[in-house]
N, C-alpha and C positions, 0 to 999 in steps of 0.2 A: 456820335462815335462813343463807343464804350469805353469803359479805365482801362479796360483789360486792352483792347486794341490799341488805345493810345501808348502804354505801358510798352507792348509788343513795338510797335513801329520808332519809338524813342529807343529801345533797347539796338535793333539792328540798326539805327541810324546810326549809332554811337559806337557801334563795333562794327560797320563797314568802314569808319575811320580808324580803327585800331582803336579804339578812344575805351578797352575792356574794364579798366580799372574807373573812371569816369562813369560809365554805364551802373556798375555795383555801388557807388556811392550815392549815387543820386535816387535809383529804382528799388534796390533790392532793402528787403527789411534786415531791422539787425540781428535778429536771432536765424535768418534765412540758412539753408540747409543744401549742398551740393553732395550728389553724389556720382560716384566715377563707375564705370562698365566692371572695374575689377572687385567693385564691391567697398573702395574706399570712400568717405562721408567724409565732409569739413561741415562744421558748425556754427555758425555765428559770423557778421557780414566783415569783421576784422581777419578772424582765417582763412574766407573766402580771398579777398583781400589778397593778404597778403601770399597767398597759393598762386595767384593771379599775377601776381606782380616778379614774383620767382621767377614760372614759366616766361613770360615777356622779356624779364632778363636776360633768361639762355638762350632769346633768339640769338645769331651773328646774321640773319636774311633772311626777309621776305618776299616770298615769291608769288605768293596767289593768297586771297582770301576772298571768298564769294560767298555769300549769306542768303537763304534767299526769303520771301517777303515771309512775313507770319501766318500761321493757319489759327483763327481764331475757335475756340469751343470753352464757352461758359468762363470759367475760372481759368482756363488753361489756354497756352499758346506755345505751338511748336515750328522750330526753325531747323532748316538743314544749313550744317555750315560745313565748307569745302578749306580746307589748308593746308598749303603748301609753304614749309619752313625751314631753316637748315639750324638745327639746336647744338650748343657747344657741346663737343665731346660726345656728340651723339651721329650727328649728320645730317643729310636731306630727310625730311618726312612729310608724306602726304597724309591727311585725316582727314575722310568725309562722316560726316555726325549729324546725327540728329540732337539736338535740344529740346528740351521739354521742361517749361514750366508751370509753377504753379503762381498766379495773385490771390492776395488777400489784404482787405483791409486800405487795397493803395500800392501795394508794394510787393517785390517779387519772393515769394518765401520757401519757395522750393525751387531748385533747379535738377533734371536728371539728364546726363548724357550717353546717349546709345554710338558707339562705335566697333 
């Protein structure tokens, strides 16, 4: 088995338990790089972080979260993830997404989300 698939299959094992925050401290490198569909970027594995750990906050319920296995190519590996959440002040939302990341080195250093 490759880094990259191993890297891929820890990542979703970790965030079909909700375990998001756990998943980025263990996988992800620290100058690692997120970027969001509206064009907004976080920098570095500590803003990823704590971006991470905000949203998780504002759940008040969850209701679905289905991830499914990883598609491995070279460097890269992409996941679809399905959520369904009820976020404070906000409401009920569904989000189906693509994930796409990048390894290097060991570690996840690029992540981009298509929704």
């Amino acid at each position: 088995m490759t880094v990259v698939k191993q890297i891929a299959q820890t990542l979703v094992q970790l965030c079909r338990a909700w375990k998001f925050p756990e998943a980025q401290a263990t996988l992800f490198h620290k100058d690692a790089v997120n970027q969001e569909p509206d064009g907004r970027t976080t920098t570095g594995l500590a803003a990823i972080m704590a971006k991470e750990e905000a949203f998780l906050n504002s759940l008040t319920e969850r209701h679905l979260l289905e991830i499914s296995e990883p598609v491995v190519a070279d460097d890269y590996f992409a996941v679809q993830l399905l959520m369904d959440v009820t976020i404070s002040g906000i409401g009920r939302r569904t989000r189906n997404e693509l994930c796409v990341y990048k390894v290097r080195d060991g570690k996840i250093i690029h992540e981009q989300f298509f929704y």
